[in-house]
C-alpha positions as CSV (number, residue, x, y, z in Angstrom):
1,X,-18.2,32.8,-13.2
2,X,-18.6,36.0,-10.6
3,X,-19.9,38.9,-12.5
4,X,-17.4,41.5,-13.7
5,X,-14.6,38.9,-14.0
6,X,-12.9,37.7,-17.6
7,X,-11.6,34.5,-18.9
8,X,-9.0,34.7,-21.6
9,X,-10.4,31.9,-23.6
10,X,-12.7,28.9,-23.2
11,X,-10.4,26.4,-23.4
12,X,-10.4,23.5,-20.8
13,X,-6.7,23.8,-21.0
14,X,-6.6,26.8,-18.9
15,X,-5.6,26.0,-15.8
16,X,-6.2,29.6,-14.3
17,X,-10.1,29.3,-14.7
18,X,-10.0,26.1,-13.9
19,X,-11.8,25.1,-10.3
20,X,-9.7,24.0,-7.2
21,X,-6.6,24.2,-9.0
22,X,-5.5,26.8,-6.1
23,X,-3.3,28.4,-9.6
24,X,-0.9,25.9,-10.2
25,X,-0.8,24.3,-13.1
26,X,-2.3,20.6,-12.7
27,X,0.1,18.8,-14.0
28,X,2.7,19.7,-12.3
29,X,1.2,20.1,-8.7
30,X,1.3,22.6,-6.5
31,X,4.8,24.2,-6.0
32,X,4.2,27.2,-3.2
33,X,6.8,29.1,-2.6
34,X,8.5,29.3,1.3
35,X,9.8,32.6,2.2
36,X,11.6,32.2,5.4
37,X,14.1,34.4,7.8
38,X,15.4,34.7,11.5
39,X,17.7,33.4,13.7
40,X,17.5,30.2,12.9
41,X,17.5,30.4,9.3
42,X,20.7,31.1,6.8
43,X,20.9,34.0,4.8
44,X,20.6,33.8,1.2
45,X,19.8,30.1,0.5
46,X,17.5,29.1,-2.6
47,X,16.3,25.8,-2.5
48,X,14.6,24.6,-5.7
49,X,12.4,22.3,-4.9
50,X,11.3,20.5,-1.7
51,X,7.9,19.0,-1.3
52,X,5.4,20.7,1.0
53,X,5.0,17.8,4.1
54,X,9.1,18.7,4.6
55,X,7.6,22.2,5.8
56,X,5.8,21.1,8.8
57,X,9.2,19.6,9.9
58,X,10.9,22.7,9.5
59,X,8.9,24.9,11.6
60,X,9.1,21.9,14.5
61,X,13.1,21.9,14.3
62,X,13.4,26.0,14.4
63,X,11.1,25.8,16.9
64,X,12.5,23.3,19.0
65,X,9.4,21.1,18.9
66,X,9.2,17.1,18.2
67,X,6.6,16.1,16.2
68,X,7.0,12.3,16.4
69,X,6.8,9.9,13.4
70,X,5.2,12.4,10.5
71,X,5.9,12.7,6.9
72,X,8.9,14.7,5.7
73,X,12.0,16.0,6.7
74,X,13.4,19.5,7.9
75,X,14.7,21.4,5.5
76,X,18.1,21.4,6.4
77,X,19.5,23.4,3.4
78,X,18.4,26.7,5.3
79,X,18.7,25.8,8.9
80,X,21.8,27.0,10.8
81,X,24.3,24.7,12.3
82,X,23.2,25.7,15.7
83,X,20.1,24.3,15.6
């Protein structure tokens, strides 16, 4: 552990001391959050939960790029119609 910095307890249970758990709690994967805004994105639209590879796809569609045959989808649920 780096010098100066604390650990709550020594329990292998923690997850925040844990190492390359990038702070999410490990069993329930990461879940990182997407803040997005723009033209081509609505207002005001929470989306619970999506899974990460549907970001990539996203990005392509707003920006008006095909990515060929890749996992996930585009996030429709905040996309504008006129995209």
């Amino acid at each position: 552990m780096r010098s100066g910095w604390k650990r709550s307890n020594d329990s292998p249970v923690d997850y925040r001391f844990g190492r390359a758990t990038h702070g999410h709690h490990p069993d329930r994967g990461p879940q990182p959050t997407l803040i997005a805004f723009g033209p081509s994105i609505k207002a005001g639209v929470v989306v619970e939960k999506r899974c990460i590879v549907d970001e990539p796809s996203t990005f392509a569609k707003v920006l008006g790029l095909d990515m060929g045959d890749i996992d996930g989808s585009a996030i429709s649920e905040i996309l504008k119609e006129s995209i």
